[in-house]
C-alpha positions as CSV (number, residue, x, y, z in Angstrom):
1,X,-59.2,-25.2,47.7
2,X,-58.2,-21.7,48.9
3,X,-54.1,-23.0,49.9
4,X,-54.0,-24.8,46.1
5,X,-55.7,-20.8,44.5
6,X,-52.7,-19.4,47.0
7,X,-50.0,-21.7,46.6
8,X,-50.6,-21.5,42.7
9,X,-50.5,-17.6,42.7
10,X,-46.7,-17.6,44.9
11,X,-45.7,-20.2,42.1
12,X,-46.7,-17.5,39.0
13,X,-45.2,-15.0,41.2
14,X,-41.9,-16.3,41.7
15,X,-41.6,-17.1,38.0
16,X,-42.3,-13.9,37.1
17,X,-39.8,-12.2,39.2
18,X,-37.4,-14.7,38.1
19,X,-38.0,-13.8,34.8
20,X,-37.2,-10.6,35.3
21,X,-34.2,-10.9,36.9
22,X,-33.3,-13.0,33.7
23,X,-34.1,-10.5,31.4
24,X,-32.8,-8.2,33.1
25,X,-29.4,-9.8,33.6
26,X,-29.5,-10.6,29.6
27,X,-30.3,-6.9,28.8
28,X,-27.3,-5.1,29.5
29,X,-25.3,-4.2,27.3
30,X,-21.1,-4.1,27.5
31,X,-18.8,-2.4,25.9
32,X,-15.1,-4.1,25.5
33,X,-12.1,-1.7,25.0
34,X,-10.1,-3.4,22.1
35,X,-7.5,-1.4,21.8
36,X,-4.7,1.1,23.6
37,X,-5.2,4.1,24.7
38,X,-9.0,4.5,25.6
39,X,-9.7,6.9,28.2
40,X,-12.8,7.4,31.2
41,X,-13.7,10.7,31.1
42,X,-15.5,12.6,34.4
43,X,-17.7,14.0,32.0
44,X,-19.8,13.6,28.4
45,X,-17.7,16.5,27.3
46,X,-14.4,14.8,27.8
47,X,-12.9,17.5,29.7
48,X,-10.8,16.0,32.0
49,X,-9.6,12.3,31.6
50,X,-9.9,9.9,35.0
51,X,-7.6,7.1,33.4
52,X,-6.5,5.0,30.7
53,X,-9.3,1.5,30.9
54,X,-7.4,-1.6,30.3
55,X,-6.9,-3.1,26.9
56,X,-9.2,-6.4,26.4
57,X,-11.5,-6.0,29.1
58,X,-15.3,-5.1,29.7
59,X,-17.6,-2.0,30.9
60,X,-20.8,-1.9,31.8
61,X,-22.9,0.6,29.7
62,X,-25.8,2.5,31.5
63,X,-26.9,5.0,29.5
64,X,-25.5,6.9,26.0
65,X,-25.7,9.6,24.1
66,X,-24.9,10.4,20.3
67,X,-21.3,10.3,20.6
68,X,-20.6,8.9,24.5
69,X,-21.5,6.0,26.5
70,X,-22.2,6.5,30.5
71,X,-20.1,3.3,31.9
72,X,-19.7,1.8,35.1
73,X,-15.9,0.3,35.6
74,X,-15.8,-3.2,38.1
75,X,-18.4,-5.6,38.9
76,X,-21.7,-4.3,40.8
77,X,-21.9,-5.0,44.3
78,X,-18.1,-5.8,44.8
79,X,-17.0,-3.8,48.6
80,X,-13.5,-4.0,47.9
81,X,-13.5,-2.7,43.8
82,X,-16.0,-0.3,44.3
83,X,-17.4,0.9,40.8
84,X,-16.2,3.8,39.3
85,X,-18.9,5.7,36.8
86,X,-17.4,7.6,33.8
87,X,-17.6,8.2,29.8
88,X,-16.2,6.4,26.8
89,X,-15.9,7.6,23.4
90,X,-18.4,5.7,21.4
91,X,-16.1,4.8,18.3
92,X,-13.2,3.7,20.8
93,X,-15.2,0.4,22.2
94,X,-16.9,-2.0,20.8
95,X,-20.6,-3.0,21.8
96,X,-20.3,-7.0,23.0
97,X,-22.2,-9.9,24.7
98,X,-21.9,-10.2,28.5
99,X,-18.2,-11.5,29.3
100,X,-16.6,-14.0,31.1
101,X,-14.9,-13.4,34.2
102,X,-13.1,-11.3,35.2
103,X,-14.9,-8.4,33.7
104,X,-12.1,-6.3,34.9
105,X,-9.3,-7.0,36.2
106,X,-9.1,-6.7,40.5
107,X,-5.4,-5.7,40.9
108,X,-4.1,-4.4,44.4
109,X,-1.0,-2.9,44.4
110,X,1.7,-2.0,47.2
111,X,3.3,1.0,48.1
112,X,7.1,0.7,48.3
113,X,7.9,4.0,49.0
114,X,8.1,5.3,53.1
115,X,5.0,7.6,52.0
116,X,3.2,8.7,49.1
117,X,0.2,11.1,48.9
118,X,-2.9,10.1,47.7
119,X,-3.6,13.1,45.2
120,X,-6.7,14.3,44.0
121,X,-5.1,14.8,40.4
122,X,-2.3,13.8,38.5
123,X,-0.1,16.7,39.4
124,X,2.5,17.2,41.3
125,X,0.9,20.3,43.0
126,X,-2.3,18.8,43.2
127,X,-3.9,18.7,46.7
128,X,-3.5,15.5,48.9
129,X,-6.5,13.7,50.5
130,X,-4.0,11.4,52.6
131,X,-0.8,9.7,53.0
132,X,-0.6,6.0,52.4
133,X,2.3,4.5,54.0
134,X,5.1,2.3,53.4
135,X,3.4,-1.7,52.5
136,X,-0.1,-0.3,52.3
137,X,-2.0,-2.2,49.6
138,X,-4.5,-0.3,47.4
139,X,-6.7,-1.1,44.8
140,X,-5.9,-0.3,41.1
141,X,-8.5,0.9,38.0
142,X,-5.9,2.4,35.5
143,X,-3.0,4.8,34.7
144,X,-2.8,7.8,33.4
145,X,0.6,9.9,31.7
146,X,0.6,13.4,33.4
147,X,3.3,15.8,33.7
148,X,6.1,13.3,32.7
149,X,5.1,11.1,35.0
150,X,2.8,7.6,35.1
151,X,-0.2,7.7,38.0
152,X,-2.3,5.3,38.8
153,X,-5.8,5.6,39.8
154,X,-6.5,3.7,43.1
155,X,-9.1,3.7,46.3
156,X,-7.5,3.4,49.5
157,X,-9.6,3.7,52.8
158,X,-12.3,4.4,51.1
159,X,-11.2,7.3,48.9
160,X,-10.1,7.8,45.1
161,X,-7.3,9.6,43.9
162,X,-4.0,8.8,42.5
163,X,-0.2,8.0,43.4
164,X,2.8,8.0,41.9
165,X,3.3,5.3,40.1
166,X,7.4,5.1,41.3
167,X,6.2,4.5,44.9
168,X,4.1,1.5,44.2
169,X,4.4,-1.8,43.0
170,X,3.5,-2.5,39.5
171,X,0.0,-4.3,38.0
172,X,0.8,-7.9,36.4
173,X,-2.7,-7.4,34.0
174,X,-3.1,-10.3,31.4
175,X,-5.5,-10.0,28.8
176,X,-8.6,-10.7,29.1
177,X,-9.4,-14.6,28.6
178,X,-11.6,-14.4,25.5
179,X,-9.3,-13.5,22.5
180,X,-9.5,-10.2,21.0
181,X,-11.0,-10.0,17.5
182,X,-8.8,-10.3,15.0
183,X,-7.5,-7.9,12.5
184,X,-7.6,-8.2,8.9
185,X,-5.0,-9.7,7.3
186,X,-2.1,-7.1,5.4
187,X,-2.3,-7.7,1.4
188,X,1.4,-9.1,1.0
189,X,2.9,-8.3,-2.3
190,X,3.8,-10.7,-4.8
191,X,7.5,-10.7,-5.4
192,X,8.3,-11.0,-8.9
193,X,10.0,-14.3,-10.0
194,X,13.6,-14.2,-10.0
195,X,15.4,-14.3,-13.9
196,X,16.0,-17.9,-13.0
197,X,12.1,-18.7,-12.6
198,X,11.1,-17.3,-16.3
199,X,10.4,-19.5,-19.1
200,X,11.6,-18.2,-22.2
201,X,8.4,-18.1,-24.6
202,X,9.3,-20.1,-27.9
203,X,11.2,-18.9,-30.1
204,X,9.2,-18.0,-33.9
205,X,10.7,-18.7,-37.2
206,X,12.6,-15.6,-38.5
207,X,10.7,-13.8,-41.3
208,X,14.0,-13.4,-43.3
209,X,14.0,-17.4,-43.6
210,X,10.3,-17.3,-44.3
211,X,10.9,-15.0,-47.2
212,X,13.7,-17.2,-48.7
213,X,12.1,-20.7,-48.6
214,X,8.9,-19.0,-50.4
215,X,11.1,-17.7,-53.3
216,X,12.8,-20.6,-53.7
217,X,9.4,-22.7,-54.0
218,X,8.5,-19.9,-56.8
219,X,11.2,-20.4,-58.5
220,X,11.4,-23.9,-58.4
221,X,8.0,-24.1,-60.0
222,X,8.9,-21.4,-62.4
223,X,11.8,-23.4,-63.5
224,X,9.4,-26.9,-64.0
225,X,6.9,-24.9,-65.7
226,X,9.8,-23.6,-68.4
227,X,11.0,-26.8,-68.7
228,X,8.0,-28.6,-69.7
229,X,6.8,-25.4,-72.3
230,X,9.9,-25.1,-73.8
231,X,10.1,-25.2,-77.9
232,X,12.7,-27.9,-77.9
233,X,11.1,-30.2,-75.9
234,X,8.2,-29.6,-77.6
235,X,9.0,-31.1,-80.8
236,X,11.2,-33.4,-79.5
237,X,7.6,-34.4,-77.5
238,X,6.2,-34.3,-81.1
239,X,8.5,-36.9,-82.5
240,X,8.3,-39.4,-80.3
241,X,4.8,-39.7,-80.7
242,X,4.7,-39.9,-84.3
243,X,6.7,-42.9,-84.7
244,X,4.9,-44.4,-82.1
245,X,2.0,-44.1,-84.3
């Protein structure tokens, strides 16, 4: 009786801790960055930009305030795209349902230059944490436009910075599999129809001809009239039915 009252509790048990991992899993909330030019910030006060965040793709979102949301870029748990925590402008993503994979894109890049400094900024005079060397592979979060030049944002041997993006192979990102939302359709004006198109409206009778044909019905019946009342036919009228009688 006392292994069915044990086994019976590690049953509960294990559904309730499955449970919540479940709910758990189904509470986060991700934001998807719908459009160009959306920026991770280091900080709520969007002082200082880390990079651009890839058109079409997902971020997790851990905490927010009024106008921000705390995000966390790559997949948790991943040892070779480590996550990267930053800031998004609220009205610049879009609040979604948890994503298909990839939720972003895992892009290694190559470095075709003899040697390129791993900055810890995008400046030219920015200190260097190391040099990566000629074929190195690194692994790519985003670009950035800084001082005329494009940088992108990589770890390599376990640290972050950036490289010039001439000494390095280029990203081949597709978007994201699940479509983007569509805009709304532009209002297209109608084009007026050509002179060819138009139906001439009936023509009406002219009110000159009107005119006419109503004075010659008056005076038509004028001219009956007179020649039924006249004296002369009259008598003449008068005659005829007198020696009828």
């Amino acid at each position: 009786m006392f292994k069915k009252v044990v086994m019976i509790i590690a049953i509960l048990l294990s559904l309730v801790i499955s449970y919540g991992k479940v709910a758990y899993a189904e509470g986060e909330t991700w934001a998807r960055v719908i459009k160009d030019g959306v920026y991770l910030y280091t900080t709520a006060d969007t002082n200082q930009q880390l990079f651009l965040l890839e058109k079409s793709y997902y971020v997790n979102v851990v905490y927010e305030t009024e106008d921000m949301y705390q995000v966390a870029v790559m997949p948790q748990g991943s040892t070779e795209f480590v996550q990267v925590i930053g800031w998004v402008i609220k009205g610049e993503v879009t609040i979604s349902s948890a994503p298909l994979e990839p939720v972003y894109p895992t892009e290694m890049l190559t470095v075709t230059a003899d040697s390129v400094e791993l900055k810890l900024s995008p400046t030219p005079s920015a200190q260097a944490s190391c040099a990566v060397l000629n074929l190195q592979r690194v692994y790519y979060y985003g670009k950035i436009n800084s001082y005329g030049k494009v940088w992108y944002y990589v770890r390599y041997a376990g640290r972050f910075g950036y490289l010039d993006a001439s000494c390095v192979s280029q990203p081949n990102i597709s978007l994201h599999p699940t479509p983007l939302p569509s805009t709304p359709a532009s209002t297209v004006p109608q084009t007026p129809p050509s002179s060819d198109d138009v139906t001439d409206p009936p023509k009406s009778s002219s009110p000159t001809s009107e005119i006419l044909l109503i004075a010659f019905v008056v005076l038509l019946a004028v001219g009956l009239t007179l020649a039924l009342f006249l004296p002369g036919n009259v008598k003449k009228k008068s005659n005829v039915f007198e020696q009828d009688i």
